[in-house]
C-alpha positions as CSV (number, residue, x, y, z in Angstrom):
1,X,0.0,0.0,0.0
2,X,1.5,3.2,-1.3
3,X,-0.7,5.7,0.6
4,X,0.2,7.0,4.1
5,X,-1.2,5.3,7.1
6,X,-1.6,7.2,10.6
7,X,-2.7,6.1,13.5
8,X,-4.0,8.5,16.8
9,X,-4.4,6.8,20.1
10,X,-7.6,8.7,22.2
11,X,-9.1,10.3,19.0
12,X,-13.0,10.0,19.5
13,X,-12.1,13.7,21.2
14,X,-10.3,16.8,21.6
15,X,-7.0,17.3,20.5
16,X,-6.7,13.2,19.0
17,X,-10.0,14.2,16.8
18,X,-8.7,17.5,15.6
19,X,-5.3,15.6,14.9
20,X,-7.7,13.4,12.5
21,X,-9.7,16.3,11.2
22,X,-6.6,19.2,10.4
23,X,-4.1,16.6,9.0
24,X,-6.5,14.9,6.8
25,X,-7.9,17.8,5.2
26,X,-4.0,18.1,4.4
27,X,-3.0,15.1,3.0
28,X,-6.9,13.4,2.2
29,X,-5.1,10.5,0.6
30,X,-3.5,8.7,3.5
31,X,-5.9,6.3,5.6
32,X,-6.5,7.5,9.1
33,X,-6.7,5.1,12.0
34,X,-9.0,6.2,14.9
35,X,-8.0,4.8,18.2
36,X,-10.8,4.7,20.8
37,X,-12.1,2.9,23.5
38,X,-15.7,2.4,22.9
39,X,-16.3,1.9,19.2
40,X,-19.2,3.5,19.2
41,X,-17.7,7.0,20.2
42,X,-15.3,6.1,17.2
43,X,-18.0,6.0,15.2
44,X,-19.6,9.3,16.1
45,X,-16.3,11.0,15.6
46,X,-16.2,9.5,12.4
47,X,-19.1,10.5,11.3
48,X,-18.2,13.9,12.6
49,X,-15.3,13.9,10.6
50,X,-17.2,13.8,8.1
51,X,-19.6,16.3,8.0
52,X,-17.3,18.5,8.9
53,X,-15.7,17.8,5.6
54,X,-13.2,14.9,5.6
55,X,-12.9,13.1,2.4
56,X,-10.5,10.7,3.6
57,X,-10.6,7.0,4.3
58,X,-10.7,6.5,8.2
59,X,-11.3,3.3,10.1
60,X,-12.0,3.2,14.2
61,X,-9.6,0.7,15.7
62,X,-10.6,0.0,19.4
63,X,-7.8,0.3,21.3
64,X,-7.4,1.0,25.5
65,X,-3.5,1.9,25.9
66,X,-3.7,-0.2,28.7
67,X,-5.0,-2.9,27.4
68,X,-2.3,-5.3,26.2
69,X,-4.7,-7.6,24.0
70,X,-6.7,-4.6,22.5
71,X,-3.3,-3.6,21.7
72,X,-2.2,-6.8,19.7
73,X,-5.6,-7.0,18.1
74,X,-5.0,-4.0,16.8
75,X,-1.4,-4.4,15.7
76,X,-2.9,-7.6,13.8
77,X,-5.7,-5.3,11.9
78,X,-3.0,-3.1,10.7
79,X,-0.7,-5.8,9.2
80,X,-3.4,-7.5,7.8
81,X,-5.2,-4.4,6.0
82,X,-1.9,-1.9,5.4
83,X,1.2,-4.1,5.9
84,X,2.6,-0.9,7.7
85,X,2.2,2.0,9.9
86,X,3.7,5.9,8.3
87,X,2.6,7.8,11.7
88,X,1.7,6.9,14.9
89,X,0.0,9.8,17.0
90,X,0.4,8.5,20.8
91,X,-2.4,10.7,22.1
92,X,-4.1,9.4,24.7
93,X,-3.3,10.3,28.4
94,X,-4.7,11.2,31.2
95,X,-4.6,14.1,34.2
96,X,-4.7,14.9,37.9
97,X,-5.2,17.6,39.4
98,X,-3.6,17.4,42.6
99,X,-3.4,15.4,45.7
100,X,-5.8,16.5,48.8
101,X,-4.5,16.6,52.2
102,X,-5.7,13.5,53.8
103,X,-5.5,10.7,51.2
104,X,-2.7,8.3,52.2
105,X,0.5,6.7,50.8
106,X,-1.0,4.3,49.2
107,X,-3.4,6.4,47.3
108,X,-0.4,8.6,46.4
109,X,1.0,5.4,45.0
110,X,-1.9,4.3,43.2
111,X,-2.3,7.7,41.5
112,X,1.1,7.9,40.2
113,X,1.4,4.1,39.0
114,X,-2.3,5.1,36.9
115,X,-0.8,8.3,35.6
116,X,2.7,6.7,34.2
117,X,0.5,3.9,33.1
118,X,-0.9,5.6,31.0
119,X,1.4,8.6,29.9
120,X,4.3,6.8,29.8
121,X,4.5,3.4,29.7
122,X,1.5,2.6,27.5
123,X,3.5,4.8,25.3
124,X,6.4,2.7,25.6
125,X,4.1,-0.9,24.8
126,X,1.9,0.9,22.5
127,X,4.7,1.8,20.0
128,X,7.0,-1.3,20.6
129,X,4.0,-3.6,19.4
130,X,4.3,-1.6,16.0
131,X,7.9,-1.3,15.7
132,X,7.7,-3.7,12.9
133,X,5.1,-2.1,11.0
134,X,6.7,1.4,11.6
135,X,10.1,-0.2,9.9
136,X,8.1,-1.5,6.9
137,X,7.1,2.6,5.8
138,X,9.0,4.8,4.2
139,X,9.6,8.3,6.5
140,X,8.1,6.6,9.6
141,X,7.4,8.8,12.4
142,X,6.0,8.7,16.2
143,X,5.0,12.0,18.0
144,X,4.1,11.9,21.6
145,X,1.9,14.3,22.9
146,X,3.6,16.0,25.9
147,X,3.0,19.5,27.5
148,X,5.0,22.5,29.1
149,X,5.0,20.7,32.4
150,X,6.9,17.9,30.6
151,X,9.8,20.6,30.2
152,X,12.2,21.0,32.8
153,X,13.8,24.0,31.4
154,X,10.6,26.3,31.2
155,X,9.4,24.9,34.7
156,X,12.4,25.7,36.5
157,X,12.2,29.4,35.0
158,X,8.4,30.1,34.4
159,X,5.7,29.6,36.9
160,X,3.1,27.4,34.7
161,X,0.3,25.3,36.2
162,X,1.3,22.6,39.0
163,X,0.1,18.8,38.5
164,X,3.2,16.9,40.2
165,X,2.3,13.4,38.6
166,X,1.2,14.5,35.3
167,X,3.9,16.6,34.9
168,X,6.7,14.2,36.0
169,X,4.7,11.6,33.5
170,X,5.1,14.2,31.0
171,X,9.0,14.7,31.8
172,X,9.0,10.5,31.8
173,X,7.7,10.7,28.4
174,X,10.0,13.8,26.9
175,X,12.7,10.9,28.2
176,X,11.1,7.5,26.8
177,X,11.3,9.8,23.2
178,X,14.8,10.3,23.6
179,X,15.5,6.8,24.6
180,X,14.0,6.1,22.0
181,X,15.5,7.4,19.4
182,X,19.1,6.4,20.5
183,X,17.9,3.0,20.1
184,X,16.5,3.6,16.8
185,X,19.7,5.2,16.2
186,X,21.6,2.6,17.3
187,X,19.7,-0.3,15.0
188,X,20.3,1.9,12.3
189,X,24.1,1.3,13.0
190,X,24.4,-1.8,13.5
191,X,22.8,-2.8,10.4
192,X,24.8,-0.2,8.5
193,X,27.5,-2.1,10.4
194,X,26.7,-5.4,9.0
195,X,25.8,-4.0,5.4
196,X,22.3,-4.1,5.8
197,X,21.3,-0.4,6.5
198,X,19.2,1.7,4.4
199,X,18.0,5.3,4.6
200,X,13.8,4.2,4.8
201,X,12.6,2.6,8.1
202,X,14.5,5.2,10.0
203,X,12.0,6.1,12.6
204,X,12.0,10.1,14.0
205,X,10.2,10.6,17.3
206,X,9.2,13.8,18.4
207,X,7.7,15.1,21.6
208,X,5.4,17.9,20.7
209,X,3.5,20.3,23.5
210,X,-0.1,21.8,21.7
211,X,-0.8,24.3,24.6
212,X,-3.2,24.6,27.2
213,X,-6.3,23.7,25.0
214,X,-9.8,23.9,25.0
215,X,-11.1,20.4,25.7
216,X,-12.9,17.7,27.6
217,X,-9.2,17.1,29.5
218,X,-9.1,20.6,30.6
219,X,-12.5,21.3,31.8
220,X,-13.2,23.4,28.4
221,X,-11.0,26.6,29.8
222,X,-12.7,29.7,28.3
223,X,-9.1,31.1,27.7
224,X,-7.5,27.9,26.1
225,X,-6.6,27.5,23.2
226,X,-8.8,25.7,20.5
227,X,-7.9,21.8,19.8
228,X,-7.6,22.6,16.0
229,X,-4.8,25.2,17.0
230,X,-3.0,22.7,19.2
231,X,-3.2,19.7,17.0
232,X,-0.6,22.1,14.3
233,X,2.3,21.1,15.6
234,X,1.3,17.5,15.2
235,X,0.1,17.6,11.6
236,X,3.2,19.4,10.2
237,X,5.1,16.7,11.6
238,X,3.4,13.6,10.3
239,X,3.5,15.7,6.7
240,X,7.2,16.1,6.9
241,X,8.1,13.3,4.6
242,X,11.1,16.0,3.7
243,X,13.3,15.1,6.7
244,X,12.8,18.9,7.3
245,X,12.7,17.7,11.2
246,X,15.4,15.5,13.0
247,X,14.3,13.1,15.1
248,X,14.4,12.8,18.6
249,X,13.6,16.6,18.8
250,X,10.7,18.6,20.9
251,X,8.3,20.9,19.4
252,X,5.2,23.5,19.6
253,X,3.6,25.5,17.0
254,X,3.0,29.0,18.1
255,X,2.6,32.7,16.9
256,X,2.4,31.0,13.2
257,X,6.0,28.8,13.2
258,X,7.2,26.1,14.5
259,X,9.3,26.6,17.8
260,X,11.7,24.0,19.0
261,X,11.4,23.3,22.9
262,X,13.8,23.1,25.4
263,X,14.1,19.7,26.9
């Protein structure tokens, strides 16, 4: 199959769906794979899609990050239809807002195990399923959705909201990328090493932060940004077939251009 194929884990909403909705209006022939939990939601935001003007092919895949068999079904359904995966949007994640005075240790441990569980380590499973399909595209890519807490540069120097296990998930995650991509880096070598490297099925991964955004996640902020804004960063990325953006690199879109974040 020579068209793109991108998946985006948590799109029946908010930024995942307006990841869907701004890049395929870009690039309307790649097939767009719409991760959700309940497949009836992922219908509904298909169908939104849609009507709000979508031409292009997209199929809901039910998939819970946490869920190691939904995740191997899943991995199965792509193989068998595409034979490969171009982009893979790792979207989903969840918050917290903070922990209340009286709870105790082994609540504070349960909330952090749920919130790297999701934000980081699902991550970590999610895209290691596909490795193989990613290595059978062309310009693959993986772009993790992280946010301005996940950065410990702007946290240190600019007072930004506080969620202590979200935002250490989100530094967790702004490392798994890097890790990453030195492994990617290194396969890459050791084939060249042993005569079998080649410049396609080099995957880039890139941490992107969309903003504070108007959304389900947020509580629909009246000041936030709108999803469509935020979910930029992430559709100039999957388009870069170019190699215009290194791997292993952190970005937002803001003020019209792409900014490059400190780690």
């Amino acid at each position: 199959m020579s068209s793109k194929v991108v998946l985006v884990t948590g799109a029946n909403q908010g930024l995942g769906f307006e990841t869907i909705h701004v890049t395929a209006l870009r690039d309307p022939s790649a097939t767009y794979l719409l991760g959700s939990r309940n497949l009836e939601s992922g219908y509904d935001s298909v169908k939104r899609l849609k009507d709000l003007g979508v031409k292009a092919e997209i199929e809901v895949l039910q998939l819970d990050v946490t869920n190691d068999e939904q995740i191997e079904a899943a991995v199965d359904t792509v193989q068998k239809k595409y034979g490969k995966l171009d982009v893979l949007v790792n979207n989903a994640g969840i918050g917290f807002i903070g922990r209340k005075p009286d709870v105790t240790l082994s609540d504070i441990r349960n909330t952090y195990n749920d919130v790297f569980n999701v934000n980081m380590t699902s991550v970590a499973v999610v895209t290691t399923a596909f490795l193989p399909l990613l290595h059978a595209a062309k310009s693959p890519k993986v772009i993790n959705i992280t946010s301005g807490l996940g950065s410990m540069t702007i946290n240190l120097k600019k007072k930004i909201g506080r969620s202590v296990p979200y935002g250490a998930s989100k530094v967790g995650l702004n490392g798994l990328s890097v890790h990453m991509q030195i492994a990617e880096n290194d396969r890459i070598e050791r084939e060249e090493a042993k005569g079998k490297g080649k410049s396609e099925g080099r995957i880039r991964y890139f941490v992107v932060q969309p903003g504070l955004l108007k959304t389900a996640f947020t509580g629909f902020m009246p000041h936030a940004k709108d999803p469509k804004d935020g979910a930029e960063v992430v559709t100039r990325l999957a388009l870069d077939d170019e190699g215009v953006y290194s791997g292993g690199t952190y970005w937002e879109f803001e003020s019209g251009e792409m900014r490059e974040v400190p780690w």
